[in-house]
C-alpha positions as CSV (number, residue, x, y, z in Angstrom):
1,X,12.0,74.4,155.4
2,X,15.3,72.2,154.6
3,X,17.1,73.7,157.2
4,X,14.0,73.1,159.8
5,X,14.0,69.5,158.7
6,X,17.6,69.2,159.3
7,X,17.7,70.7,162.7
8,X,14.4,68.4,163.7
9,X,16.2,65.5,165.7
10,X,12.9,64.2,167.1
11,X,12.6,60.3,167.4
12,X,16.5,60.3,166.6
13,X,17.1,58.1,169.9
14,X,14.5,56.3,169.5
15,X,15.0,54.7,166.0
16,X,18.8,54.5,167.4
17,X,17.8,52.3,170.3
18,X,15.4,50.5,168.1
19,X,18.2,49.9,165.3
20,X,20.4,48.7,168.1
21,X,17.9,46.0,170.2
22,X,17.6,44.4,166.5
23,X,20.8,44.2,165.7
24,X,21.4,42.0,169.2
25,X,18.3,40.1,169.0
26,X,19.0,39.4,165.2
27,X,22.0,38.1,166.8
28,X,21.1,35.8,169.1
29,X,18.5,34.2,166.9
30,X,21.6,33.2,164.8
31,X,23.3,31.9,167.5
32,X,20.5,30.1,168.8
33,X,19.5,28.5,165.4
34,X,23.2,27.4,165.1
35,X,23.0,25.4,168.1
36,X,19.1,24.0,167.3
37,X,20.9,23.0,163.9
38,X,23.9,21.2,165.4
39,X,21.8,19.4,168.0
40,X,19.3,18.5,165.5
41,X,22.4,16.9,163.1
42,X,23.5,14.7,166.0
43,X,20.1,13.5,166.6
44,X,19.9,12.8,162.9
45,X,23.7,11.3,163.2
46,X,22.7,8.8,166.5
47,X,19.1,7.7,164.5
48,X,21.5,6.6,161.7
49,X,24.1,5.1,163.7
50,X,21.4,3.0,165.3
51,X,20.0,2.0,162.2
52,X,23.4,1.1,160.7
53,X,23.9,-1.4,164.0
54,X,20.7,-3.3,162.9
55,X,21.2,-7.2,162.5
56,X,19.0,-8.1,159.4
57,X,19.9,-11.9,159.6
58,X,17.1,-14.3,159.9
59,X,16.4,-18.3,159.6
60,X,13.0,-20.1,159.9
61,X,12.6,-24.0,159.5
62,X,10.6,-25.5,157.0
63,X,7.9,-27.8,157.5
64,X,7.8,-31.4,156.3
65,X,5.1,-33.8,156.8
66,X,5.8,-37.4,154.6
67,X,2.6,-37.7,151.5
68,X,1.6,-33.7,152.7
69,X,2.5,-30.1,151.8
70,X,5.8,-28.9,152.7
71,X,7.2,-25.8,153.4
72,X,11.2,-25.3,152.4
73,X,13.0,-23.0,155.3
74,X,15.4,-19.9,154.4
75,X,18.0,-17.9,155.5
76,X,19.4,-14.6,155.4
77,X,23.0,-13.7,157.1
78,X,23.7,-10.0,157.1
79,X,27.3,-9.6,156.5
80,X,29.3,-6.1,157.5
81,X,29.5,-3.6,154.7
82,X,30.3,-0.1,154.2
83,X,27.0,1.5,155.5
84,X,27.2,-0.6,159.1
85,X,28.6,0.9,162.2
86,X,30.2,-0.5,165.0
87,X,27.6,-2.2,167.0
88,X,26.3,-0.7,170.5
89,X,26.6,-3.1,173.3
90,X,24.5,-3.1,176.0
91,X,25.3,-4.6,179.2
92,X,22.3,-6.6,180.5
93,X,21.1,-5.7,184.0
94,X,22.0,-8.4,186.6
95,X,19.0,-10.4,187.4
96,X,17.2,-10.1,190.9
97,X,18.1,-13.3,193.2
98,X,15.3,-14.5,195.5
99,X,17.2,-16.1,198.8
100,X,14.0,-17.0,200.0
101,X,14.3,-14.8,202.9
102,X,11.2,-12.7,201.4
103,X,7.9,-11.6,202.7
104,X,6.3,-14.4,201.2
105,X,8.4,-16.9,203.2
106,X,7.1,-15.7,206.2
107,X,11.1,-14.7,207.4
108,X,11.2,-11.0,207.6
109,X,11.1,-8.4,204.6
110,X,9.1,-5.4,205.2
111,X,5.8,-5.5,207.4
């Protein structure tokens, strides 16, 4: 009965091309979670560089009214520390100029 069992290669190629599509798909999945975790750390990275460019400074007037309540003012000036970044600077878009050659003139524009 040993020796029947031994000479029995039935579902050998199978198992073999099973053993084989794992090991490649197992793989990839390690690849692929490499680059979700490297994308996900410089999401995480550009979240805290925005946060560290944050201006926390603030000022608000008090109010004063002679024989009433009154209301002192306050400041706060956020200096640079170790946890700020460089700041991002955006360049404003350039505003739209009217030359008053417009549809609503009565000179041209589309029709």
């Amino acid at each position: 009965m040993l020796h029947t069992l031994w000479k029995d290669e039935a579902g050998v190629v199978i198992s073999a091309e099973l053993v084989l599509v794992l090991t490649i798909a197992v793989l990839a999945m390690v690849v692929g979670l490499h680059a979700v975790a490297k994308s996900v750390t410089m999401e995480l990275n550009d979240v805290a560089n925005a946060v560290g460019t944050l201006d926390q400074s603030f000022v608000y007037l008090g109010l004063f009214k002679v024989r009433h309540a009154a209301v002192p003012g306050t400041a706060f000036v956020d200096r640079a520390d170790a946890c700020d970044c460089t700041p991002i600077i955006q360049i404003p878009p350039r505003p739209k100029v009217d030359n008053g050659n417009g549809p609503e003139n009565g000179r041209g524009g589309a029709r």
